[in-house]
C-alpha positions in Angstrom: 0.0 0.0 0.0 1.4 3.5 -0.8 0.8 7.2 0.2 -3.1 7.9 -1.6 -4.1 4.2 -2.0 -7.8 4.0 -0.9 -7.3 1.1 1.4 -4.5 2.7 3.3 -6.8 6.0 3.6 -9.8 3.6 4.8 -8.0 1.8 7.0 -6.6 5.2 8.6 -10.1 6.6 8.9 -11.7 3.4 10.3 -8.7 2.8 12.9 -8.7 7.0 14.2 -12.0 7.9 14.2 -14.3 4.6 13.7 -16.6 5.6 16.0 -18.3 8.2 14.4 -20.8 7.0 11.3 -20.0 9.5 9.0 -16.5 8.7 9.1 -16.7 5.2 8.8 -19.8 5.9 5.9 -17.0 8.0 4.1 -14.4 5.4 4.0 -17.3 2.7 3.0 -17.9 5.5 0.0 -14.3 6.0 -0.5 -13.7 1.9 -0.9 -17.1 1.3 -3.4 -16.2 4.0 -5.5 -12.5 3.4 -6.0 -13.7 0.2 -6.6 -11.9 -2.0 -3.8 -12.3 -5.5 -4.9 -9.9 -6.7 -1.4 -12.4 -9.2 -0.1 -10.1 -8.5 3.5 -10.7 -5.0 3.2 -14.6 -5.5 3.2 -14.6 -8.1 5.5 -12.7 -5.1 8.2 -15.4 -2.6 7.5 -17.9 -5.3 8.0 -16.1 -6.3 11.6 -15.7 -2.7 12.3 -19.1 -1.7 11.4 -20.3 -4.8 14.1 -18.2 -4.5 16.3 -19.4 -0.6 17.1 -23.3 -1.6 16.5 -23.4 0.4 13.5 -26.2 -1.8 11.9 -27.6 1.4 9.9 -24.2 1.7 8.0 -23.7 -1.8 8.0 -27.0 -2.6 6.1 -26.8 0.2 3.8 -23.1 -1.2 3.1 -24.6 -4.4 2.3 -27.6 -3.3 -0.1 -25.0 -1.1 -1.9 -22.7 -4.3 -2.7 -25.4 -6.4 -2.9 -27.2 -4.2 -6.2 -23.1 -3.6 -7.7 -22.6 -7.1 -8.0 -19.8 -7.4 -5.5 -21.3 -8.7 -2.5 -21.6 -11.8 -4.3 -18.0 -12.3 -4.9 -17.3 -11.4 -1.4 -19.2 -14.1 0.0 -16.5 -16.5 -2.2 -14.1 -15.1 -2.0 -10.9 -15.6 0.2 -12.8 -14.2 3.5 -16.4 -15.0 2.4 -16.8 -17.6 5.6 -16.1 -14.7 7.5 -18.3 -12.4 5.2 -21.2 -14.4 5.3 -20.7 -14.7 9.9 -20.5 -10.9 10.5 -23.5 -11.0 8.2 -25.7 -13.8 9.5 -24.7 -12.1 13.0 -26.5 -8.6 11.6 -29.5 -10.8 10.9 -29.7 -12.4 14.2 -29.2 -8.8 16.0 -32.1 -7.5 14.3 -34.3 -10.3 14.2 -33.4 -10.0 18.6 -33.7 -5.8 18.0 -37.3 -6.6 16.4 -38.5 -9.2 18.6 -37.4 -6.7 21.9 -39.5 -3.9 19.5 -42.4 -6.1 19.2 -42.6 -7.2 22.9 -42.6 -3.5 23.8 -45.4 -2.4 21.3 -47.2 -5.8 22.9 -46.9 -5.1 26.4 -47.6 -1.5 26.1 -51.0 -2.3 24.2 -52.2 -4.8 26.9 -51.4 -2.0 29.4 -53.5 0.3 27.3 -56.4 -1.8 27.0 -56.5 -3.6 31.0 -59.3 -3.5 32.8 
């Protein structure tokens, strides 16, 4: 990697100041449109993205590889076993995020309606 290479940029911006969304939304941005093909890349943001409960970037991230084309070849690729865990764990968070939701909306309707 060399001064101005995408990846190195990424990985800088990820690694100082990951936890702030925008940051890490610009370095997803900066990756898709410089065309990053480094399944290990990918498979960092994903972690990262995980790892710091940004599911809102993390989706997004995935429906934007998803309609290119690449997500595909991530998932067999050289890290798609890992690929395809981070993602399986974002389903299972918000299946558990929904059901938690959905228990609320319940319990707060049968308080609204007791006798």
């Amino acid at each position: 990697e060399k001064a101005g290479d995408p990846r190195l940029l990424a990985r800088t911006w990820l690694h100082d100041e990951g936890q702030i969304s925008e940051v890490v939304e610009l370095a997803r941005d900066l990756l898709f449109v410089c065309e990053v093909g480094e399944d290990n890349m990918w498979f960092q943001l994903f972690h990262h993205l995980l790892s710091q409960h940004q599911h809102r970037v993390l989706l997004q991230t995935v429906t934007m590889l998803q309609r290119s084309g690449l997500l595909s070849r991530l998932c067999f690729g050289l890290f798609g076993g890992q690929v395809l865990s981070v993602l399986a764990t974002l389903c299972a968070e918000a299946a558990n995020r929904l059901a938690q939701v959905l228990l609320a909306v319940m319990d707060r309707r049968y308080v609204d309606n007791a006798p």
